[in-house]
N, C-alpha and C positions, 0 to 999 in steps of 0.2 A: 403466509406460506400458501401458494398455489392448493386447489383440492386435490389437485397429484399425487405432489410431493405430501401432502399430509396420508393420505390413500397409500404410497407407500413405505412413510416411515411407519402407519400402523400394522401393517403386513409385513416387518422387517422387525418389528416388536414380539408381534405375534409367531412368528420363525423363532427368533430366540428364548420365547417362552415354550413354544411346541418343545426346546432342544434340551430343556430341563426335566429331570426324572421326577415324579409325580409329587414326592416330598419336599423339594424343594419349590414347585409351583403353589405348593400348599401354602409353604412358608413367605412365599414372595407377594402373596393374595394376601396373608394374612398383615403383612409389614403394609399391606399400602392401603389395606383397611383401617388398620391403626392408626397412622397416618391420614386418610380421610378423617378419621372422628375426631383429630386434634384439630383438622382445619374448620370442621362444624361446631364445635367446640370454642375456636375463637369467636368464628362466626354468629354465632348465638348469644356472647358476650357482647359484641359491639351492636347488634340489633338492639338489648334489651338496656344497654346505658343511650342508645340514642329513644328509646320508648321513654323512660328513665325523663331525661332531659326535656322530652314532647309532654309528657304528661298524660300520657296512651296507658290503655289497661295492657301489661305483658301477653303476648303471646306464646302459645307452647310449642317450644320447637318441636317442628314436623319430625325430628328423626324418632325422639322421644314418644311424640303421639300413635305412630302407627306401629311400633317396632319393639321392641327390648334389647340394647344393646349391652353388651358385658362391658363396662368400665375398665379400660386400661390403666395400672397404674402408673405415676409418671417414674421417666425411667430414672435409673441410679447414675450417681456420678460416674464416669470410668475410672478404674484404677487408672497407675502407669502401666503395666503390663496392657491392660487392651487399648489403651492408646496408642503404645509401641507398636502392638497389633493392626489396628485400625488407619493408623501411618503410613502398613505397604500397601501398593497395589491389589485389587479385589480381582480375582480369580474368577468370581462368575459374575453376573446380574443380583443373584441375593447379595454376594459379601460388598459389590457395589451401592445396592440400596441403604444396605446397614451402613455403608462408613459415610453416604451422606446423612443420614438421619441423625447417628451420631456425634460428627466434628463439625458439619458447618454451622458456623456461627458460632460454636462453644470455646472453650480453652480449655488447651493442652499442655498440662504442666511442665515447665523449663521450657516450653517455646512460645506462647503465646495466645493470642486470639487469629480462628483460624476465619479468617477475609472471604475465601474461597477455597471451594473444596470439591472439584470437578474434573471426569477424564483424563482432561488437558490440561487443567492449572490445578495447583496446589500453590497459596499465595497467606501467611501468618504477618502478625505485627507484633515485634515484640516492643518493651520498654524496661529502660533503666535510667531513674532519676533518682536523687536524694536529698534531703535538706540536712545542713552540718553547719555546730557552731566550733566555731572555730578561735582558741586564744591562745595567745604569742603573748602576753605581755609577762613572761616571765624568765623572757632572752635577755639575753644582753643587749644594751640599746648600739652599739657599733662591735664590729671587728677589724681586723686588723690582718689585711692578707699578705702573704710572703713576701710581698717588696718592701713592709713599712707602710703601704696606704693606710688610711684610719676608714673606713668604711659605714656608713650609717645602717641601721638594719629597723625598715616600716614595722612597725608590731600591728597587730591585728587583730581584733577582738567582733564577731560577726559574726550575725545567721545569713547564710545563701541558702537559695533551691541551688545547688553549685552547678549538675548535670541533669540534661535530659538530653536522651538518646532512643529517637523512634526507627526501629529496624524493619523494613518491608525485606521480607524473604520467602523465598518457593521455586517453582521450577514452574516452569512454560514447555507443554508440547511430550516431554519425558526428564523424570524424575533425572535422567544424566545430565541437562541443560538446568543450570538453577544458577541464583543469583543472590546480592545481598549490598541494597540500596541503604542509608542512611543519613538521619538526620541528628546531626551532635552539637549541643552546646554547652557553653563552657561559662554560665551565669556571672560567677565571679568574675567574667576578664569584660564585663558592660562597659562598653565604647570602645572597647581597644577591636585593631583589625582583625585578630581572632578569635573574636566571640563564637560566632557559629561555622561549622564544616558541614558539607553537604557533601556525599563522598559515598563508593560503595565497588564492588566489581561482580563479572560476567563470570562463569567456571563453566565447564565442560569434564565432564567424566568419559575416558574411553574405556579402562579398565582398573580393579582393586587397587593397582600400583600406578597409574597415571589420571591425573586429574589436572586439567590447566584451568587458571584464572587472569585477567586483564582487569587495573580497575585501580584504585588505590585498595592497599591493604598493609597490614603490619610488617615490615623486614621481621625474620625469625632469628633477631640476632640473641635472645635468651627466651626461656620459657615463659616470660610474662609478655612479652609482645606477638606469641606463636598461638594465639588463640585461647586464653585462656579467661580473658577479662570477661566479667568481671567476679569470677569464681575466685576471689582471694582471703584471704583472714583479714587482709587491712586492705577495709573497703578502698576501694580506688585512690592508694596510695602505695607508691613499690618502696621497699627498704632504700634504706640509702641507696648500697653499692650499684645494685639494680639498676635504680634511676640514673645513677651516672653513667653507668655504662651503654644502656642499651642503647640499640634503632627507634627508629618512629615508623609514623605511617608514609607512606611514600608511593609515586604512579609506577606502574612495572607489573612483571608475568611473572607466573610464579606455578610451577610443577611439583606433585605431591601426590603421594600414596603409600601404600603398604605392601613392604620387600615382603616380609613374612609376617605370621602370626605375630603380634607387641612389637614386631619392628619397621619404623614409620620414618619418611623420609619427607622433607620438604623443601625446594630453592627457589631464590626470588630473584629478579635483576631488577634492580630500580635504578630511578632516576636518581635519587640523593636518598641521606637519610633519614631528612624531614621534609616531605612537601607541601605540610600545613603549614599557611602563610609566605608560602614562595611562588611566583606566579612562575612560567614558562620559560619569561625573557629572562629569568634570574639565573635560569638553568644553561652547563653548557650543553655542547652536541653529542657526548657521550654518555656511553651508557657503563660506567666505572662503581656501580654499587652494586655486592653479590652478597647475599648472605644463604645460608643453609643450614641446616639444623636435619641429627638424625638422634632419634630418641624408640630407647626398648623398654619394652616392658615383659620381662621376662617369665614371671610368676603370675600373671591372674590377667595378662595383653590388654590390661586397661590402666589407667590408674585416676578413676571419678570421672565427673563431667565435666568435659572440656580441659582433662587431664589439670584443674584447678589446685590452686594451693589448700592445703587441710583436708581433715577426711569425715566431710557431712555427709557425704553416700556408708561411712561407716562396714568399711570391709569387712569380711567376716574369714575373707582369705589375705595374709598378708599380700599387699599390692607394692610392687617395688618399679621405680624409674630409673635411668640413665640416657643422659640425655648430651650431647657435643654441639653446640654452635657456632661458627666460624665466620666471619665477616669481613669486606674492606669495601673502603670509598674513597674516593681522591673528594677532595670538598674543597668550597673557594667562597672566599668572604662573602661574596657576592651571593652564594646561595644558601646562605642561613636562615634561617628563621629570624623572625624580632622576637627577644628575650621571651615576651610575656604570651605571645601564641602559644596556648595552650596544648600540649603533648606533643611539643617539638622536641628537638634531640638535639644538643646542642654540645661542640665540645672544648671542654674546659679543664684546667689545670685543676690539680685535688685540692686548691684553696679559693678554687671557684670562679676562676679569672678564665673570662671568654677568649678560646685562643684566637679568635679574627677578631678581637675588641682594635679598636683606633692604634693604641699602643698598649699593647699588655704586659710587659715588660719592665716599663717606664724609660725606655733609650730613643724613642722616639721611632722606632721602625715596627712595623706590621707584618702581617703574613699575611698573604693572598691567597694561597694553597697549599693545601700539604694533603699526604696520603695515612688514613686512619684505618689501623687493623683491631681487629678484637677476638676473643676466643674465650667459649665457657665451658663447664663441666657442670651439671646439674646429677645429683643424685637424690634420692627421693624413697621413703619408705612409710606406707598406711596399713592402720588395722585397731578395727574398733573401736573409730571416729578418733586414733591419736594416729600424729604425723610429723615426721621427724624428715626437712628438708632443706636441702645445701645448696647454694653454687660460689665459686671459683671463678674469677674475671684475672684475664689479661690483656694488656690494651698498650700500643706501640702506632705514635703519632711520626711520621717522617716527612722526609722531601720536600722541604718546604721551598715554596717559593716568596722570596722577602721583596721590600721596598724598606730603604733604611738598615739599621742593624737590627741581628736580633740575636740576643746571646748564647742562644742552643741551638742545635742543629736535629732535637727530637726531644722527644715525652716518651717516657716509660713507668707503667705503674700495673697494681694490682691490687686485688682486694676481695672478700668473699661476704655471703649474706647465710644467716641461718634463720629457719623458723621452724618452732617447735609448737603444736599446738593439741590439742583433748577438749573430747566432748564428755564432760562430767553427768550431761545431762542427755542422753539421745532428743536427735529432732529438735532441741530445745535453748541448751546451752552451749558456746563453743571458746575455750580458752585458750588466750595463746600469748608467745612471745618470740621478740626476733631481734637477732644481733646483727649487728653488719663495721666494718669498719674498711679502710683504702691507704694504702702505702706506696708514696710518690715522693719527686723531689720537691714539692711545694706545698707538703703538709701529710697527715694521715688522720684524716679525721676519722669518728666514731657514733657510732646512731644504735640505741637499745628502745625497744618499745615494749609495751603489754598490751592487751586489751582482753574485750570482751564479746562476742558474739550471742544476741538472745534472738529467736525466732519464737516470736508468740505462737504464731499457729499454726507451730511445728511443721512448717514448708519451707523450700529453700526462697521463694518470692518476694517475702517481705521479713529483713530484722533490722536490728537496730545497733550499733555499734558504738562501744565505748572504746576510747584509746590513749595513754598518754605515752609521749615521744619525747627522748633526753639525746640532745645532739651533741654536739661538740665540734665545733666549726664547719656548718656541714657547707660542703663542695655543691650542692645544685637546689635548688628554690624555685618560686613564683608564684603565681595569682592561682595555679591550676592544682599548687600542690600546698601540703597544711605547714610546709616550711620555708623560712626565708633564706637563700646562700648567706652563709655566714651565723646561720644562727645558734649560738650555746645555750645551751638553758633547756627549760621543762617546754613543750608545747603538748596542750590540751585539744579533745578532739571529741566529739561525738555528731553519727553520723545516723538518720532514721532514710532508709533505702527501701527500693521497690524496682525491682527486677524478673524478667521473665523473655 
């Protein structure tokens, strides 16, 4: 930098410290004293392990020799509350001094480690990875789906790291421009084309009630694809019904904010419903996917972090949800997912049968197209770490366009998911269980699980998860999930996680 420009960033320093009332220059002298004695402080460590090393008699540091300085002690952890604090914008020069002293470079619980931490950027990394072993060998070894087929079912007995998922997130320039970069993969699908998604989108804030985003992100076609992952009871695995129902991730915009106090609105238009593992050319030229979700929270206008399933925040005021999701996509064979891409969305008859499979039927004719609607009711109630929560799916496949015969002219089905879950233990322990089951014309299958949530170190970061799962000819599978389509029988699970 020119001696100028240094000459008058010191004089423009020195302006805004003249513009401070006395106690707070006091205070800002003393933060940057503090501050000098940790960088002397290093500095006098690395002198005396390189003396150390040289085989030199120590010297005494100069500050020590001429001086007496008061010993600062080193500071305390921050609660959440002065993180939360610490996170807005600083109001003067002191509350800016403190909030670099304090975030950069440390971590800030449920978000991350903070990258940078300056004017113009605010930039975290978060992570969510886990190791799970996983056994199936006490399925049935085939099924048998609604046309007669005899079907084989892989059983699976295996440790994965399954997921790791690196999130770059923060804002550039003002906290209303922020963003949310990712790296995802999906360990268990090694060699297949979806191992890993690199994926993420742009948002802009204009006001409380409008916020747009560009980018890949979740359709909000039920509350478990609207931002919620991966705050569940059954670590990154959705109930049956769930999983058969919902959206995926997908390219498209997407607007959202808050009508009133607990009531929150959000619309997306995408390209399809899965666009992991579909490239471009697979796509056609319209834009025929919309989904939207509005969701109240009427009693206490939160309900947890990231509005998750179970109540580890531990209400102390009952917290109540209600939530409507609404969906459709016109979809073509052509732009599916391959089976085994991990957190695609794919749709299928309630006996598991891929409806753009070659001939699903068994008459020799396919479907090329058809238009898929969907609709859910999510209700939701927490208080003192127990939680009592529902959803309701309806789903109506039409229009199809055929080559060959095909013996329907639509799909109509429905189906709901419950989980019930308590913390016997605050912070510590978290129990739970969930039913789910689907009523169609090519089956109704049924899925009960339990498990167990333990957080050793009583933080939501790091627990450990036990689970076992009884299916009954379940409707949707694969490499990504602890179940295989078609599987009956017990499936075992435990899962050791690390999220932030």
């Amino acid at each position: 930098m020119p001696d100028q420009q240094k000459g008058e960033a010191a004089d423009q320093a020195k302006q805004s410290d003249a513009n401070l009332s006395p106690a707070d220059q006091l205070k800002l002298l003393q933060l940057q004293r503090r501050d000098m004695q940790n960088r002397m402080s290093d500095f006098d460590a690395r002198i005396q392990a390189l003396e150390s090393k040289l085989g030199v008699p120590h010297s005494e540091p100069a500050s020590t020799a001429t001086t007496s300085v008061q010993v600062t002690p080193p500071l305390r952890p921050l609660t959440p509350e002065q993180q939360q604090a610490a996170a807005e914008p600083a109001k003067n020069p002191v509350d800016a001094f403190m909030k670099r002293q304090e975030l950069a470079g440390t971590f800030k619980r449920d978000t991350g480690w903070v990258l940078v931490d300056e004017p113009i950027a605010t930039e975290y990394l978060g992570l969510m990875t886990y190791a799970r072993y996983l056994n199936q060998n006490a399925v049935d070894s085939t099924y048998t789906d609604s046309f007669g087929r005899v079907i084989p079912v892989e059983k699976r007995n295996e440790v994965q790291l399954y997921k790791v998922s690196l999130q770059f997130k923060g804002w550039l320039f003002t906290p209303r421009f922020s963003h949310l970069i990712f790296v995802w993969t999906n360990n268990a699908n090694q060699g297949e084309g979806g191992q890993v998604a690199i994926a993420g989108f742009l948002r802009y804030k204009f006001a409380n009630w409008l916020s747009v985003s560009a980018g890949i992100m979740p359709l909000p076609t039920t509350r478990s694809t609207n931002y919620s992952f991966p705050k569940w009871l059954r670590h990154d695995n959705r109930v049956m019904a769930d999983e058969f129902y919902r959206g995926s991730y997908t390219s498209g915009i997407d607007a959202f904010g808050q009508i009133a106090k607990g009531l929150n609105y959000r619309v997306m238009v995408g390209n399809n419903l899965s666009t992991l593992g579909v490239s471009s050319k697979e796509l056609d030229n319209k834009f025929n996917t919309v989904s939207g979700a509005l969701w109240w929270m009427p009693t206490t206008g939160e309900f947890g972090l990231a509005d998750g399933f179970g109540d580890y925040d531990y209400h102390q005021k009952v917290a109540t949800y209600i939530g409507l999701n609404v969906s459709r996509s016109t979809e073509t064979a052509q732009g599916q997912p391959k089976e085994d891409d991990f957190e695609n969305s794919q749709i299928r008859l309630t006996d598991g049968t891929l409806l753009f499979s070659p001939d699903p039927f068994g008459t020799g004719g396919k479907i090329e197209r058809a238009k898929w609607a969907m609709a859910s009711i999510d209700l939701g109630v927490k208080y003192k770490g127990m939680s009592l929560e529902g959803q309701w799916y309806w789903r109506r496949v039409n229009h199809f366009q055929t080559i060959g015969f095909v013996p329907i002219d639509h799909v109509k089905d429905n189906g709901f998911a419950l989980q019930l879950s308590a913390m016997p233990i605050k912070d510590l322990v978290q129990t739970y269980v969930t039913a789910s089951k689907i009523w169609g014309a090519n089956g109704n299958p049924t899925e009960f699980a339990a498990g167990v949530n333990v957080y050793p170190f009583r933080r939501r970061e790091m627990h450990v998860n036990l689970e076992a799962i009884r299916t009954d000819r379940s409707p949707v599978g694969g490499f990504h999930m602890p179940v295989a389509v078609g599987d009956k029988g017990w499936v075992f699970l435990s899962d050791w996680v690390l999220m932030f």
